[in-house]
N, C-alpha and C positions, 0 to 999 in steps of 0.2 A: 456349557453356556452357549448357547445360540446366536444367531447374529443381531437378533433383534433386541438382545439384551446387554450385548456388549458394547463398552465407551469407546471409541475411535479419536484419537487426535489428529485430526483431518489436517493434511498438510497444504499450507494455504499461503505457501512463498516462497520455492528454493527462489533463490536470488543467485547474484554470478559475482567470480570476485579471483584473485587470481589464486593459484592452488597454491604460492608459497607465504603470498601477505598472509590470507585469510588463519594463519597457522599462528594465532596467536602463543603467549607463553602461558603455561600450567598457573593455576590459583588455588590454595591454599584452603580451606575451609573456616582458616583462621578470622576472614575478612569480615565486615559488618556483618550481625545480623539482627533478625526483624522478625518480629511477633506481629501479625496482623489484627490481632485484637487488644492485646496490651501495650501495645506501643514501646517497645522497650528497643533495648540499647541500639544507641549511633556512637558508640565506639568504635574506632579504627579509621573511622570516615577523614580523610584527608583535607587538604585546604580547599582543592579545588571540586571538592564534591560537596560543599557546604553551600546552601543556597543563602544568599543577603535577604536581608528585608525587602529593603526598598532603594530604589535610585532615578530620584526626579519624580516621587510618586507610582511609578512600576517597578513592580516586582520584577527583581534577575533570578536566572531560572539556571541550576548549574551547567556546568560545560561539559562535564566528563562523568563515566558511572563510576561505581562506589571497587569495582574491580576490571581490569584489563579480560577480553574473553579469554578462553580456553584452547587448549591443545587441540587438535583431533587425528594428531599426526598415528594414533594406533588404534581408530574404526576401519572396519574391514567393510565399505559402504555396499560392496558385491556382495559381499555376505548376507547382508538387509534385504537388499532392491531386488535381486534376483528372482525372488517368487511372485516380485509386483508386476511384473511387465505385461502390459495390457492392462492392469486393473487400474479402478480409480480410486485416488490416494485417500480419498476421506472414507475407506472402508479399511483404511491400514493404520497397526499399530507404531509409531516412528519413536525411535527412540528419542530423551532430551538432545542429544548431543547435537542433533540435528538443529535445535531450536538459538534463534536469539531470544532476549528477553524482554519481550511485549508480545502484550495478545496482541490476535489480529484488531481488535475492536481499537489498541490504540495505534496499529498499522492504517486502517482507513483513516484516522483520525489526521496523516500527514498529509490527507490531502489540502488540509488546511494552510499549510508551511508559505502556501505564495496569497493569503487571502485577499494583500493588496491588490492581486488583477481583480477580485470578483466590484471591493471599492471601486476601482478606477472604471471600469465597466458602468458601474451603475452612475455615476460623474458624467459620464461619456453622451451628449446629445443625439449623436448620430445612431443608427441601429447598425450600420454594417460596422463599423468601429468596435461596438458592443460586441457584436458577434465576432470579431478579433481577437478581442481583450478575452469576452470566454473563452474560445478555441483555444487561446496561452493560458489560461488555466488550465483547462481539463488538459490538457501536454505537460502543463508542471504536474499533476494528481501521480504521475508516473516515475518523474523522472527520480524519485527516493530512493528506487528500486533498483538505481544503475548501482553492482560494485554489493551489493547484498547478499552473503551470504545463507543466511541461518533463514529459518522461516517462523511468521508470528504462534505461540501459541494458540492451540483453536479454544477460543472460549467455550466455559462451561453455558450450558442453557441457564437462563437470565443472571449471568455475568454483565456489567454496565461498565461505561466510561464514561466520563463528563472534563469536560475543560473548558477553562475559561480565560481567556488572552486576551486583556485590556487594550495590551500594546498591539493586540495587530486584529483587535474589535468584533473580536466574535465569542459564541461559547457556545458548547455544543455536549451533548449527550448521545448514547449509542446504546443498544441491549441484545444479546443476542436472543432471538425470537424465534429457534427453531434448533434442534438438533441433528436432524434428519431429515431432510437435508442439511446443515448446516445453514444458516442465513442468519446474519450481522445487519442492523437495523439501526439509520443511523440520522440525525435532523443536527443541521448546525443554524443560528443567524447570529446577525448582524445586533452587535450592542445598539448601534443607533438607530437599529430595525428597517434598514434599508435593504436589505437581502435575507434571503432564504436558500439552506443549500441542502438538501437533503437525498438518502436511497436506501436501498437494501444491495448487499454483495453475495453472490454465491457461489464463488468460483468453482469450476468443474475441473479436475487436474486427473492426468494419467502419466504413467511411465512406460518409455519406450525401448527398456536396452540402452539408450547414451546419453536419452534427455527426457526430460520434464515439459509435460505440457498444459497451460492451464487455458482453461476455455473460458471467456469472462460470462456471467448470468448477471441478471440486475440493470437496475436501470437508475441513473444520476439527474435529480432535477434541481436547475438553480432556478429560483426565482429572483428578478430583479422587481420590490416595490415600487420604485418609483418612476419605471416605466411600467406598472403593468406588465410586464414579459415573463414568459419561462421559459424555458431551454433546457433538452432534456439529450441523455447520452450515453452510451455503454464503452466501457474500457476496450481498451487494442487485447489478443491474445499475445502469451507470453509464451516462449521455449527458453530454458535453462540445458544449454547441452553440456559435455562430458561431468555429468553427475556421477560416473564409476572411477573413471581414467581421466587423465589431461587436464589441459585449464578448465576452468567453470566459466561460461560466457553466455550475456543473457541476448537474447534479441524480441523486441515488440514485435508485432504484426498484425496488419490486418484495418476493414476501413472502420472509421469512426466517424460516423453521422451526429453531428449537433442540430437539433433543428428549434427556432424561431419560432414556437407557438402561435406566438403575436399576430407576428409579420408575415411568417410563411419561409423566409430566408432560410436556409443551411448551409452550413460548412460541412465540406468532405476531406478530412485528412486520411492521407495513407499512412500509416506504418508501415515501412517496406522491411520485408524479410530482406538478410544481410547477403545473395546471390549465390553466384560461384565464385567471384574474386574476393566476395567480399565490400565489394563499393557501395552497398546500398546498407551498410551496418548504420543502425541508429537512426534513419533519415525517416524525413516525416515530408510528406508534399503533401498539398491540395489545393483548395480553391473556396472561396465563399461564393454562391448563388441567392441573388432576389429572390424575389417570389414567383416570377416569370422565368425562373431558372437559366439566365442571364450570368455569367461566370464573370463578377467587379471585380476580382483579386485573387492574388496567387496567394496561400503561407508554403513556404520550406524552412527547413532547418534539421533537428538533430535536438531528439527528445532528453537526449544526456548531455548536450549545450546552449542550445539557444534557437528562437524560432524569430522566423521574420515574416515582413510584408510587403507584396509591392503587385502594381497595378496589373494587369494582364497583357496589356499591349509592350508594357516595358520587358516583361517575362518573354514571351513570347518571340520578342526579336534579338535578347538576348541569348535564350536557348539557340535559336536559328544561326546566329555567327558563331557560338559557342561550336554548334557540330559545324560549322563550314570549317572551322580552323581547328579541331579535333581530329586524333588518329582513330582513321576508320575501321582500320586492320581487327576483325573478328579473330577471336583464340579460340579453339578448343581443347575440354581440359581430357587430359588420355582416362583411356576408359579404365585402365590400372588404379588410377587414382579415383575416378567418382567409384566405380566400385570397390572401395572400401570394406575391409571387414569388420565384424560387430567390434572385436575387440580392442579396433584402434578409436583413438579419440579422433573427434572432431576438431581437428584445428580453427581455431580464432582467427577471424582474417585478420592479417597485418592492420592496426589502426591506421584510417585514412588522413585526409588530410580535413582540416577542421572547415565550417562551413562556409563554403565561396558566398562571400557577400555581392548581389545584385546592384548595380549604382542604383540609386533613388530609392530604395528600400528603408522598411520603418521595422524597429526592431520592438518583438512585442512583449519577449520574455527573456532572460538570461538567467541560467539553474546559479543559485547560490556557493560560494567555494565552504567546502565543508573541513573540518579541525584538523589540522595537521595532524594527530592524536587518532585520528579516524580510525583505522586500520587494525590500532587495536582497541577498538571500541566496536566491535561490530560492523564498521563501514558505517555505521549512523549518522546520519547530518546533525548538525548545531538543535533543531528544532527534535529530533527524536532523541535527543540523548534528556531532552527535559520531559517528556512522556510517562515517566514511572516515578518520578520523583514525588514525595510527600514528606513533609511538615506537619509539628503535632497539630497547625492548626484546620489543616485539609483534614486529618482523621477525624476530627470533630463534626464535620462537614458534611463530609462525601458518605455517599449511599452505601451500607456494607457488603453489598456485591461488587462495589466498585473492583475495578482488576490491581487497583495497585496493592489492596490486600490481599492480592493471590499469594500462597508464600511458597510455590513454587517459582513463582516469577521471580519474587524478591529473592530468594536461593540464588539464583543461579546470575542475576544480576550483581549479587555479593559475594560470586565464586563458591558459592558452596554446593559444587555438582553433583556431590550424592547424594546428599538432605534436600534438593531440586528433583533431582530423579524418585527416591520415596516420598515426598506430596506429593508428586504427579501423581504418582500410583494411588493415592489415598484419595485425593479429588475425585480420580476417573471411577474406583469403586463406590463414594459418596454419593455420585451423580447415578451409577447403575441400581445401587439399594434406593435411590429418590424414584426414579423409574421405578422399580417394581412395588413399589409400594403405591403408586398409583395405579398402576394397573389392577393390583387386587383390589384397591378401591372405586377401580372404574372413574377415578376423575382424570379429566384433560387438564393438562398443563396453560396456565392462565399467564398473558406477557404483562407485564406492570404497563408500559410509556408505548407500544405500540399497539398498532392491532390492521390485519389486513382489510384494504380496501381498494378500490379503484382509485389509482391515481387521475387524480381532475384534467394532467395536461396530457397525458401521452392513452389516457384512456384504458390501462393496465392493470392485473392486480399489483400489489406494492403495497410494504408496509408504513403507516401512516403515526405519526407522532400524535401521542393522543392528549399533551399538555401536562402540565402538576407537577413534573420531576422537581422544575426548582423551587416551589413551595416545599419541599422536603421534608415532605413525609413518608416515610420511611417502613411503617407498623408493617404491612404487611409482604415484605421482602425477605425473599427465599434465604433459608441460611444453606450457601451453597459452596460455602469454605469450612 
């Protein structure tokens, strides 16, 4: 079989997380399971994996999955990775074990988890405030990823998500619109049709011998209706180091330009790579500019706790006595030590000290405390651990490419890792014999809800939401489970 014929689960998330938490306890295959088309048994399912009706008119959404993850104290990950190095990971076969349970399609889907900034944003009179409040969103679109392990399934070609969150007013659909490359195609708004958030993702990821690198592609646009605005944006790069050896530790990097269609305004946040000592682990700086490119305001903080704001002259003369009363004394580190061999890990720098708040500073986002329970749940926050969950009255609903009837997912979310591992297998040949048979027939593959065009604000190509999902019809959707 040739390259052009074989299915790749593109790897599209190591995350970081420490090498002895992440080690959950073994699960049983005993645990729930799920027929994605007959709806069948929810036996075993616990207290607190039962979703409620209703409370106060919203739906509660459960707290915890239906099983604790998995072992992986006996993969040999050298064994795997060693013939990757240099190549890029979505031409490589990754075994389950590798994986948490969600596609990627409902991994973008968390960038939803703080929608309240994009609300408050659109509330907000002012535009440089606006362009605050977005800046602390696109910073929380990230911060899920702190402490992540496993990485999302790569959805099948026209695989969909759709969600819909009364309580925090939006709803949204996703489809994956491409194989090859991979690219995840995604529109959310506003229940009260006050925003728009939409893009395409295509991360570009390679392996280097001790870490994972993923290059972000794609581009993010919010529109806000009721000013008239868009604001458009691409993610920070990521490294995941000792993926072989040592702790797992993730670091952002890199700038991220939001710009102000409107107005002309931008924000320049840094993601700063984590140095030599380590002091710049997690930190985020930058500044908002007019349109006259005028620098009104500082943001700092720290994408995996909290971002703030404050004016530039106050920054400024803060920084300034900061170093007058700071130790000047430069270190260097011996040459024994940065030169490193391959096969030691990367040390984590020591966690620093959490973020020096600036007097008069306005604080514009603070990351949510996630389940005590976390740890063995994949590291998941509150809002991802309700992402794969369904009710017989969602199966009635939801589109049947939808992912929460992938039943490898549901496998391996119900602990049953080998019956997870043989549907993976049966999908990925599914989707090669759906390929080949188009190809003998000479037809191109047709996307339902998207289709590429020029995006209107950033002047790009970009796939574009072409309307009709939630009239739900359904007829002519790929059977691709």
């Amino acid at each position: 079989m040739n390259s052009e014929e074989e299915f790749y689960d593109a790897v599209t998330g190591f995350e970081s997380d420490d090498s002895e938490t992440r080690m959950g306890p073994m699960v049983s295959s005993d645990s729930l399971s799920f027929s994605s088309k007959s709806g069948s048994s929810t036996s075993g399912q616990n207290v607190h994996n039962r979703v409620p009706t209703q409370e106060n008119g919203i739906k509660k959404h459960r707290s915890a999955l239906p099983a604790p993850m998995f072992s992986r104290n006996q993969l040999s990950l050298w064994s795997i990775l060693k013939k990757c190095i240099g190549l890029e990971l979505s031409k490589i076969t990754m075994p389950i074990i590798f994986n948490e349970p969600l596609s990627f399609l409902q991994r973008i889907t968390e960038y939803m988890e703080h929608t309240y900034l994009i609300h408050k944003a659109s509330m907000l009179s002012d535009s440089i405030e606006r362009l605050q409040t977005v800046a602390a969103f696109a910073v929380s679109a990230v911060a899920s990823q702190w402490e992540r392990t496993g990485k999302p399934f790569n959805p099948l070609l026209g695989e969909t998500y759709e969600l819909r969150r009364d309580d925090l007013g939006f709803r949204l659909i996703s489809e994956q619109v491409s194989h090859h490359p991979p690219i995840s195609a995604f529109y959310s708004e506003s229940i009260n049709k006050d925003f728009v958030f939409h893009g395409s993702i295509y991360p570009k990821l390679k392996f280097w011998g001790k870490s994972v690198e993923a290059e972000p592609r794609g581009t993010i646009t919010l529109e806000l209706n009721k000013h008239d605005e868009a604001y458009s944006w691409t993610n920070p790069s990521c490294c995941v180091h000792n993926v072989i050896i040592g702790k797992l530790w993730i670091e952002q990097y890199g700038t991220v330009e939001i710009v102000n269609h409107s107005t002309g305004e931008k924000c320049l946040l840094h993601f700063k790579p984590c140095g030599l000592f380590g002091k710049e682990l997690h930190r985020v700086e930058g500044y908002i500019q007019d349109k006259s490119k005028r620098k009104v305001c500082v943001i700092y903080g720290k994408w995996t706790e909290c971002l703030w704001c404050v004016d530039t002259n106050t920054y400024e003369t803060y920084k300034k006595n900061d170093k007058k009363g700071g130790d000047q004394k430069k270190f260097k580190e011996p040459e024994d030590v940065v030169r490193a061999e391959n096969d030691e890990a990367d040390d984590m720098p020591e966690i620093q000290e959490t973020v020096q708040v600036i007097p008069g500073s306005k604080l514009l986002w603070r990351i949510a405390a996630r389940p005590s329970h976390s740890s063995q749940m994949y590291n998941f926050t509150n809002f991802a651990m309700m992402l794969n969950e369904l009710d017989e009255e969602m199966k009635n609903v939801f589109a049947p490419t939808d992912c929460r009837f992938r039943p490898d997912i549901r496998a391996m979310e119900n602990g049953s890792m080998d019956f997870a591992g043989a549907e993976k297998e049966r999908l990925e040949e599914k989707q090669r014999a759906a390929r080949k048979e188009r190809s003998k027939n000479e037809e191109e593959w047709r996307t339902r809800w998207f289709r590429q065009d020029v995006n209107q604000h950033t002047r790009t190509t970009d796939w574009i939401y072409t309307g009709n999902y939630w009239e739900r019809n359904y007829e002519d959707c790929p059977d691709i489970y």
